[in-house]
C-alpha positions in Angstrom: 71.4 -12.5 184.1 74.2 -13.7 181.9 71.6 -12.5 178.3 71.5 -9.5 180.0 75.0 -8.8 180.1 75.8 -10.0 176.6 73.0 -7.9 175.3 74.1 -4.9 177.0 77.7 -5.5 175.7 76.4 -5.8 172.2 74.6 -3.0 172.8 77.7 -0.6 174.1 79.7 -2.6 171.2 77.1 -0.9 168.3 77.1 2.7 170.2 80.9 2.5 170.2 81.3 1.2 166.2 78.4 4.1 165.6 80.1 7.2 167.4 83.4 5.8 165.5 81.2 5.9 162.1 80.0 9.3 163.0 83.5 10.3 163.8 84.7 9.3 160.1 82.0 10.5 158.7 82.5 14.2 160.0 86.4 14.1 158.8 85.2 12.9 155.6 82.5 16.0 155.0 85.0 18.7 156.3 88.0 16.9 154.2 85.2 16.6 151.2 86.3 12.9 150.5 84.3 10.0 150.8 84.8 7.3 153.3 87.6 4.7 153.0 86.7 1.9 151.4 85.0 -1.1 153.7 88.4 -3.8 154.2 90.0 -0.4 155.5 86.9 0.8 157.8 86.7 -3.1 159.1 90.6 -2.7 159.8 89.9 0.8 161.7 86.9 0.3 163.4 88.1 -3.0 164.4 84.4 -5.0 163.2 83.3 -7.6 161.3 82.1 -6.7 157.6 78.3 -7.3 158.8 78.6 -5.2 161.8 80.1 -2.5 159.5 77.2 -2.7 157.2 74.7 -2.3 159.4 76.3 0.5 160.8 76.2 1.8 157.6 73.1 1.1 156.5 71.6 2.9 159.9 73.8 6.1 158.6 72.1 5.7 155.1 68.6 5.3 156.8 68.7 8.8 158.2 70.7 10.5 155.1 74.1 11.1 156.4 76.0 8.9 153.9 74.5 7.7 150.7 75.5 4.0 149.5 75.7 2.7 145.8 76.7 -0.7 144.6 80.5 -0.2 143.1 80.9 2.9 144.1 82.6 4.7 147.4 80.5 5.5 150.5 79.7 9.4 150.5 79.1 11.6 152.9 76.1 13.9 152.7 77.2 17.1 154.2 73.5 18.2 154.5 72.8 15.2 156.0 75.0 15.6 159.1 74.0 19.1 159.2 70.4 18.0 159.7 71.1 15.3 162.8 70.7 18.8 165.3 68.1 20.5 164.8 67.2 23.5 166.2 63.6 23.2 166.3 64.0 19.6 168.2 64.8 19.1 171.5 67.1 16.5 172.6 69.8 16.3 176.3 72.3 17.5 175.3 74.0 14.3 176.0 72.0 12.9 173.3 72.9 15.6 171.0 76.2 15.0 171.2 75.9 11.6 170.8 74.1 11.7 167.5 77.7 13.4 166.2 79.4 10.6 167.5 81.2 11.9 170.0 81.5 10.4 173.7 79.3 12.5 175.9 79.3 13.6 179.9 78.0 16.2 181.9 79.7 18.0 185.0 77.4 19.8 187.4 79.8 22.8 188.5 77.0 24.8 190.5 73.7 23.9 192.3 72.9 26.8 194.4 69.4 28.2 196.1 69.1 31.7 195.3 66.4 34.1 195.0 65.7 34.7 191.6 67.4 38.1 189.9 64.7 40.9 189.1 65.3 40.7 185.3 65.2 36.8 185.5 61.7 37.1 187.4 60.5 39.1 184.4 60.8 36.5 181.6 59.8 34.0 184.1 56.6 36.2 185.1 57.5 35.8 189.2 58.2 38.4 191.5 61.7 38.8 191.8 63.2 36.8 194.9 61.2 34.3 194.3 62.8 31.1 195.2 64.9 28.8 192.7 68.2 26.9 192.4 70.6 28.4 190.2 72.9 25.8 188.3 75.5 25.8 186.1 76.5 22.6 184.0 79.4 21.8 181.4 78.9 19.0 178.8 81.9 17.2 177.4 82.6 15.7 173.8 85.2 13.2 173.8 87.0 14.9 177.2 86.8 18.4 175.2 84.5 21.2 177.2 82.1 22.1 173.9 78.9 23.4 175.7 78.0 25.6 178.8 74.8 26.5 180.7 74.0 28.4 183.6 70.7 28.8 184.3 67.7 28.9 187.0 64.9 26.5 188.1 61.8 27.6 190.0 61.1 26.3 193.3 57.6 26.0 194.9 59.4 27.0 198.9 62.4 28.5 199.7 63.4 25.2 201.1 66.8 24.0 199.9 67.1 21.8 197.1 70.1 20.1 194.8 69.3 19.7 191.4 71.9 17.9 189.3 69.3 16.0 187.3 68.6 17.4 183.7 66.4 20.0 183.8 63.4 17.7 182.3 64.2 15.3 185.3 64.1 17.9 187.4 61.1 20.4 186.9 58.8 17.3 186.9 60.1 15.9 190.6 59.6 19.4 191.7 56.7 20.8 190.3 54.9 17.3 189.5 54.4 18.3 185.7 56.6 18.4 182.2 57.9 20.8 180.0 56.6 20.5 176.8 57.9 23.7 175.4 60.5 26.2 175.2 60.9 29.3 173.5 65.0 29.5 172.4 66.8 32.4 171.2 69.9 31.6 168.9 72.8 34.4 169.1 76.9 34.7 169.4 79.3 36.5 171.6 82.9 36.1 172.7 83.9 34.1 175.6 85.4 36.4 178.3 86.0 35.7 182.4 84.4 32.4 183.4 83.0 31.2 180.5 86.1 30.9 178.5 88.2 29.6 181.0 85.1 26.6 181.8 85.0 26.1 178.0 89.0 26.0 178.2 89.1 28.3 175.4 91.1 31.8 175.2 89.6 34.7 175.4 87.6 36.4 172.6 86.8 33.1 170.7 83.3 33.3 169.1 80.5 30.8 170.7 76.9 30.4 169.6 74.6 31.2 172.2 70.8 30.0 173.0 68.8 32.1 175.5 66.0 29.3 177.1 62.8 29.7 178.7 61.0 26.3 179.7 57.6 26.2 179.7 54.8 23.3 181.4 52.2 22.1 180.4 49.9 24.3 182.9 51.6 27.4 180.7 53.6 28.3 184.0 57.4 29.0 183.0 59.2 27.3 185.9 63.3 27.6 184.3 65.4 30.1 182.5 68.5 29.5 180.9 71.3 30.9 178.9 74.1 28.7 176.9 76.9 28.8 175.2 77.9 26.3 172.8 81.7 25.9 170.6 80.6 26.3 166.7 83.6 24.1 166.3 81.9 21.0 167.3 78.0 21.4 167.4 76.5 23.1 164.5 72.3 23.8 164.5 70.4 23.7 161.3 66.7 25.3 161.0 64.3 23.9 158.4 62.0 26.2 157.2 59.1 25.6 155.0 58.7 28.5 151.8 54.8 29.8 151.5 52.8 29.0 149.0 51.9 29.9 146.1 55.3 28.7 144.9 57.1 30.5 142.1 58.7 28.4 139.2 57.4 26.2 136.4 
């Protein structure tokens, strides 16, 4: 029991030095500077010069700073930019996380309802059919930054909770996985509800995602529609150029 508990407060020790990192890293990039030198990081992070270095040399693994002997730590700006991708799905508690902020998720709704007519249609259900309709905020570092609202199919009209993520939740219900979704990217200002649950005024810009969730049976059991602050989570799309390539 008592390796346990050290290795699980080593473990919450590294997250903790790695958000920081991230954290740094971000200011740097928007501030275009590179990143203190490693006495100061040690003294801010409070960590010892090899925890640092690993910490770095996990940043420099998956391109967000770039290291050279006798030379300051730079930030790739690209690199960052590239750690959400919008062709890759991730909870959005992990998402956040790979920014290095602190993460949580409040349910605000769980409710049965029968599913809206227009709803039914991208889901390919008659409309009423049964589903819970939920509604969860996710949190970076206390700060509201992303907002869904959205519908899960259910088999029965009988009553059902579901605050698990929506992964979690299709398979207990339906007994199968997502494996796909089909995601719209667009913008609109915040008005009525959705600025106040982002805590934002209204008329600010947000990036929106429309979501449709499919199994693997092809059956499209949940809709939903987000909107995200541009301020703290930014998507990036990589796109491959056809061939025959022009140039030398």
């Amino acid at each position: 029991m008592a390796s346990r508990e050290i290795f699980a407060d080593r473990s919450s020790r590294d997250d903790s030095l790695h958000r920081s990192l991230l954290r740094l890293a971000r200011e740097a990039a928007a501030a275009g500077t590179a990143l203190p030198g490693e006495f100061e990081l040690i003294d801010r992070l409070g960590c010892t010069r090899q925890q640092l270095r690993n910490a770095l040399a996990d940043l420099e693994r998956i391109g967000i700073v770039q290291r050279r002997q006798g030379a300051a730590t730079t930030v790739d700006p690209v690199g960052l930019m590239m750690s959400v991708r919008l062709e890759e799905q991730f909870e959005h508690s992990e998402l956040l996380a790979r920014l290095g902020y602190r993460s949580s998720v409040e349910v605000l709704e769980s409710v049965p309802e029968p599913l809206p007519p227009h709803i039914a249609a991208l889901l390919q259900v008659e409309a009423g059919h049964p589903s819970v309709r939920t509604t969860k905020r996710w949190l970076a570092d206390d700060r509201p930054v992303m907002l869904a609202s959205g519908y899960i199919l259910l088999p029965d009209f009988e009553p059902r909770m579901l605050n698990d993520s929506v992964f979690t939740a299709v398979a207990d219900v339906w007994g199968e996985s997502l494996v796909w979704e089909i995601a719209t990217p667009g913008a609109e200002n915040l008005h009525g509800d959705e600025a106040r649950r982002l805590e934002m005024s209204e008329g600010s810009a947000a990036v929106t995602l429309e979501l449709i969730g499919v199994a693997a049976s092809g059956r499209r059991l949940f809709y939903a529609f987000e909107h995200h602050l541009p301020e703290f989570i930014r998507y990036s799309l990589v796109r491959t150029v056809r061939p025959p390539w022009s140039g030398a």
